[in-house]
ZAKOLGU-238672 format. One record per residue (C-alpha): y, x, z; residue in one letter. Coordinates in steps of 0.05 Angstrom, whole numbers, padded with zeros to 5 digits, always signed. Example, Ala and Ser with C-alpha at 12.3 -4.5 7.8 and 13.67 -1.06 7.14 Angstrom:
2
-00090+00246+00156A -00021+00273+00143S 
This chain:
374
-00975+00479-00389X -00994+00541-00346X -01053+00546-00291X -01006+00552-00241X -00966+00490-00259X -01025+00443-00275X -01070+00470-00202X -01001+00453-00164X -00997+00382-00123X -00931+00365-00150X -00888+00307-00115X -00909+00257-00175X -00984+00264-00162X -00975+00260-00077X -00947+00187-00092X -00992+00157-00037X -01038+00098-00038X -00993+00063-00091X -01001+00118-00145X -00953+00144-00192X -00911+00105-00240X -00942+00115-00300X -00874+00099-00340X -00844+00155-00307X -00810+00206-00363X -00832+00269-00317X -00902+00254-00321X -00939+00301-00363X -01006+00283-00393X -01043+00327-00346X -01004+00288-00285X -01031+00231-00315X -01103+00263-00322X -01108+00283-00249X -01078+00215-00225X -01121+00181-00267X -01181+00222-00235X -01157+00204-00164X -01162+00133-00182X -01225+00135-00195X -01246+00170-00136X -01244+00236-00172X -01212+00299-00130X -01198+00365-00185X -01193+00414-00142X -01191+00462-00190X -01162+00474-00263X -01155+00535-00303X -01160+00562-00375X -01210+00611-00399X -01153+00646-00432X -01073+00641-00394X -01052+00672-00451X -01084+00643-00523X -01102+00680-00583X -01128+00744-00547X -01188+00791-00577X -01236+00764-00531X -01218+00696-00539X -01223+00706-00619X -01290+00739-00606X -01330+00680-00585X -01290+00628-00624X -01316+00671-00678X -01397+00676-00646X -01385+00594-00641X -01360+00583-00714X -01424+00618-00728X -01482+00588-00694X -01445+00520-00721X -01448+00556-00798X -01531+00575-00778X -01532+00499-00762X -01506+00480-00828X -01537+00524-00866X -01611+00508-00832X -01598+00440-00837X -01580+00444-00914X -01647+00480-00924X -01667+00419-00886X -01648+00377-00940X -01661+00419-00997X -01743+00420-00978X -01749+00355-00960X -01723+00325-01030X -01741+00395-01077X -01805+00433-01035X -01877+00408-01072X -01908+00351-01013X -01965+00331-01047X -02022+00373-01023X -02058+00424-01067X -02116+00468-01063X -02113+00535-01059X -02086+00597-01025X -02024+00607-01069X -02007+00529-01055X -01934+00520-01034X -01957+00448-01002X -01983+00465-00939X -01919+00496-00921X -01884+00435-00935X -01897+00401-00860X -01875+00472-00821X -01818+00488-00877X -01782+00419-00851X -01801+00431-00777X -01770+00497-00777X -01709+00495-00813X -01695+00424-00774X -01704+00455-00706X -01661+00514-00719X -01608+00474-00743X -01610+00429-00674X -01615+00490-00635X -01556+00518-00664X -01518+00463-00649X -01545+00455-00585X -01520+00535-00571X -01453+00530-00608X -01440+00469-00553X -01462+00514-00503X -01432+00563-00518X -01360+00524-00533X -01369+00487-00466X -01377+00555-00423X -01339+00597-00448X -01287+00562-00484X -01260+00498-00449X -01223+00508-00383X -01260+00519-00324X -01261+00460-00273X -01283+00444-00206X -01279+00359-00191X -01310+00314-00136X -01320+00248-00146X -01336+00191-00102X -01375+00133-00137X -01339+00054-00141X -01356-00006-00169X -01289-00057-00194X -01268-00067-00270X -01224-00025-00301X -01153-00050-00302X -01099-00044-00361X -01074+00025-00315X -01139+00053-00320X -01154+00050-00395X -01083+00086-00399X -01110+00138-00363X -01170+00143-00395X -01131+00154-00458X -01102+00208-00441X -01152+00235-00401X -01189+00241-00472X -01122+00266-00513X -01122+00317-00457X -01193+00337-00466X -01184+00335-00536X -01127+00380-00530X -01157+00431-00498X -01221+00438-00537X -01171+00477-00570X -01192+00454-00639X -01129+00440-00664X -01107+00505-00653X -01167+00539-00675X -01188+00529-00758X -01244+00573-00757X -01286+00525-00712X -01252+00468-00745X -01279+00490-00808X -01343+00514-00779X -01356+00444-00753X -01340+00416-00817X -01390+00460-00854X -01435+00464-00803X -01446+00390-00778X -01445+00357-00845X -01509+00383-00868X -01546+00362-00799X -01521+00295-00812X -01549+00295-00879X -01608+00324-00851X -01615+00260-00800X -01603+00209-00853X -01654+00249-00910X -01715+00213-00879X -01674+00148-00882X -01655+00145-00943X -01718+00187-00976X -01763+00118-00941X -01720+00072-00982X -01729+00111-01049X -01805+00093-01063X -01820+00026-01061X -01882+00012-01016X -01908-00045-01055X -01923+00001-01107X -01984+00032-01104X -01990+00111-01131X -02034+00125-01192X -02066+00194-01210X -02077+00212-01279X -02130+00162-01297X -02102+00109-01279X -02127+00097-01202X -02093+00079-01144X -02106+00127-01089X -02067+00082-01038X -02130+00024-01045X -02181+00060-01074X -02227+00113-01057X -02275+00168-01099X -02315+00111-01102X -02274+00084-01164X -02307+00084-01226X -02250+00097-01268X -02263+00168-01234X -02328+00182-01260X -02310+00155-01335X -02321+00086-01320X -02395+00100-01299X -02413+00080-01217X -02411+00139-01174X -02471+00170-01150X -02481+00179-01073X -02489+00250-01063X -02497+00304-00993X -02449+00345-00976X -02470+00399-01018X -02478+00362-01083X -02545+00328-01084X -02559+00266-01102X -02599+00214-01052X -02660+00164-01063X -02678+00107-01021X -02747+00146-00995X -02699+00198-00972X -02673+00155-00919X -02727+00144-00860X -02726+00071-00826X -02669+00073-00775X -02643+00138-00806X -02575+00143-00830X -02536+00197-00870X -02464+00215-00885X -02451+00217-00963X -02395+00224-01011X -02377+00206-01085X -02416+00250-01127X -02354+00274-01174X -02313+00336-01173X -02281+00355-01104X -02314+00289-01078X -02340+00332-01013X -02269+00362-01006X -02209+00345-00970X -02191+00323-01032X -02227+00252-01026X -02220+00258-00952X -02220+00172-00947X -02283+00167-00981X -02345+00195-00933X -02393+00139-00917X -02455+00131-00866X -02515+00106-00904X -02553+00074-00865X -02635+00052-00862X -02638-00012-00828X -02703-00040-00793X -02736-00103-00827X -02705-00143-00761X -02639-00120-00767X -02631-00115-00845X -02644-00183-00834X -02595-00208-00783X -02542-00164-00828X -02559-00213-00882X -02548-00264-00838X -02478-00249-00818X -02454-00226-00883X -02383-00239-00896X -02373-00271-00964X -02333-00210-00978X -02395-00165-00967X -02444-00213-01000X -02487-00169-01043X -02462-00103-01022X -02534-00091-00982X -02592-00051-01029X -02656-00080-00993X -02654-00052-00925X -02600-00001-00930X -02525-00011-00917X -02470+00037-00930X -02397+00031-00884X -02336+00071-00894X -02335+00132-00835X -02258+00123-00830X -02236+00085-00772X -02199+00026-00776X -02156+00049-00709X -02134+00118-00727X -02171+00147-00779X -02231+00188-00739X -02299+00198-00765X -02339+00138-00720X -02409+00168-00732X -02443+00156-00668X -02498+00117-00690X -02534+00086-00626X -02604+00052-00668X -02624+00015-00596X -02559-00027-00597X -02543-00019-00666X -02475+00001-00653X -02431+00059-00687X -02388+00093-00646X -02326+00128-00650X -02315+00194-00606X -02238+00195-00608X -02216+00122-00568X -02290+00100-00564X -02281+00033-00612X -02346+00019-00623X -02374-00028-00690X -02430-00072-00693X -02476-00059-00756X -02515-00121-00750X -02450-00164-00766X -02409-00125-00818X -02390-00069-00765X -02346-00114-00735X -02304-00079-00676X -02339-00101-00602X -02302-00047-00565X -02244-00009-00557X -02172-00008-00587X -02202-00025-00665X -02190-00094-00690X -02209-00093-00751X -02294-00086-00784X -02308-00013-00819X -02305-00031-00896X -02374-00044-00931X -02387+00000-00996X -02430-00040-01045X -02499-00005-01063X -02540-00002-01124X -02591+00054-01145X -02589+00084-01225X -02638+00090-01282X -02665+00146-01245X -02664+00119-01177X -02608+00150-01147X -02559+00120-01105X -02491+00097-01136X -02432+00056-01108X -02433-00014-01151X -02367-00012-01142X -02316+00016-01101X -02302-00006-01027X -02273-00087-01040X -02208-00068-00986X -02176-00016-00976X -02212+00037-00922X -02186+00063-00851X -02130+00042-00803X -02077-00019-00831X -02020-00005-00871X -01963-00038-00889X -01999-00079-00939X -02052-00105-00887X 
């Protein structure tokens, strides 16, 4: 149908308040788009083509710019794909490590691919579809049997002249291109279901870095780990003063790193008074994790993971800087404050033959904010 034809008010579409009759064998499907618009309260006062006359250079030029940006959509969103399932995601150290670009590799390839689409639509919409001008009035009512008809071919109309059907190249090019940003939606789907939560992650000897910290003995050869500084040294008791405290790591290789980044712990010196009101309050879990007067909790948060290392020795509270939870250390760090719920995990003490700090054990639950196994 021509520009002229469908912009003219033809005697079918002046019917009146009563409308057309839709069974009418003259109607064509844009007659029933624009009298299915008027029903609704919706005036087109204008409808035109981009193109009168289909198939011309320009017309070929941006279906062709189109078919593109939808083929830089696919292509981005295959890459998508490809790294998220292939690209090495557990972190490693050092400069030539292809891990740390695992995070931006997704973020970028993902985003182009939306953007694409988000321009190819653009782009389609503008320059593409025919241009029109419509006012619309707003009504409330339920749609009748009449309107659903026209509502069908309103969309067969609009479908129509998307001008897909007469165009393969951005057929094709939304085939190509849309099927890998679906696949690129549904990777994290289906890559959540692969692994099995319940199953915990073990490194080469055998420990489970998903409950256990550098704290594990099966780390150090089955031997407790020492409590060391930050650059390596070990720690005595005397080192400590009364009310002193002191953030320490497990003393085995790349225990101060990232590496081990669940595993720093605030030592602390406890007063006679409050050492003894700690012993007090011990939860049977912690019973026996104190070393006289000193008392060691995990510096991971159990909200979100910040370092709560604000030690306040007047109120004997710890504090954490990033929501302000703040843990009691007389009573097993419990949370009196802010968004934490749960108490800051104990790490049992003991000292070795040469009087050293070590970790008796490793923490007895699992350190930082809850999980899907707490």
């Amino acid at each position: 149908m021509s520009a002229p034809t469908q912009r003219a008010e033809t005697d079918l579409t002046r019917a009146g308040e009563t409308g057309v009759d839709l069974s009418d064998p003259r109607l064509t499907r844009f007659d029933l788009v624009r009298e299915g618009a008027r029903r609704n309260g919706i005036e087109i006062v204008l409808y035109e083509p981009r193109f009168p006359v289909p198939g011309s250079r320009v017309e070929r030029r941006l279906e062709r710019v189109v078919a593109l940006l939808f083929l830089i959509a696919g292509a981005a969103g295959l890459g998508f794909v490809i790294a998220y399932i292939w690209w090495p995601w557990e972190y490693e150290f050092g400069p030539d490590s292809l891990s740390k670009f695992y995070t931006p590799v997704l973020g970028v390839t993902l985003g182009v691919s939306l953007f694409a689409v988000a321009l190819a639509l653009v782009a389609w919409v503008k320059k593409l579809l025919p241009h029109e001008i419509a006012i619309e009035e707003r009504h409330d009512g339920a749609s009748s049997d009449d309107d659903r008809q026209l509502m069908e071919a309103t969309l067969a109309n609009a479908g129509q002249e998307s001008g897909v059907s007469r165009r393969p190249l951005l057929k094709g090019a939304l085939a190509l291109g849309l099927a890998p940003v679906g696949l690129a939606v549904a990777a994290p789907l289906i890559g959540g279901l692969i692994r099995d939560p319940h199953r915990p992650m073990y490194d080469e000897v055998g420990v489970s870095r998903q409950f256990h910290t550098g704290f594990h003995p099966g780390l150090n050869g089955g031997r407790p780990v020492r409590l060391v500084r930050e650059d390596g040294t070990p720690i005595r008791p005397e080192d400590v003063s009364v009310s002193g405290q002191i953030t320490v790591f497990p003393g085995i290789p790349g225990g101060t790193t990232n590496e081990f980044a669940d595993s720093p712990t605030l030592l602390i010196h406890l007063r006679q008074a409050d050492a003894d009101e700690l012993r007090e309050n011990l939860y049977e879990l912690n019973q026996g994790s104190m070393l006289g007067n000193f008392v060691a909790y995990s510096k991971v948060c159990t909200h979100a993971g910040c370092p709560p290392s604000l030690y306040e020795q007047q109120t004997n509270r710890l504090l954490c800087p990033c929501h302000q939870s703040q843990f009691l250390i007389t009573d097993n760090a419990r949370p009196v404050f802010g968004p934490a719920t749960r108490s800051l995990a104990m790490l049992p003490l003991d000292v070795d033959e040469e009087g050293y700090f070590v970790a008796a054990s490793d923490y007895k639950v699992p350190v930082g904010p809850s999980f899907w196994e707490r």
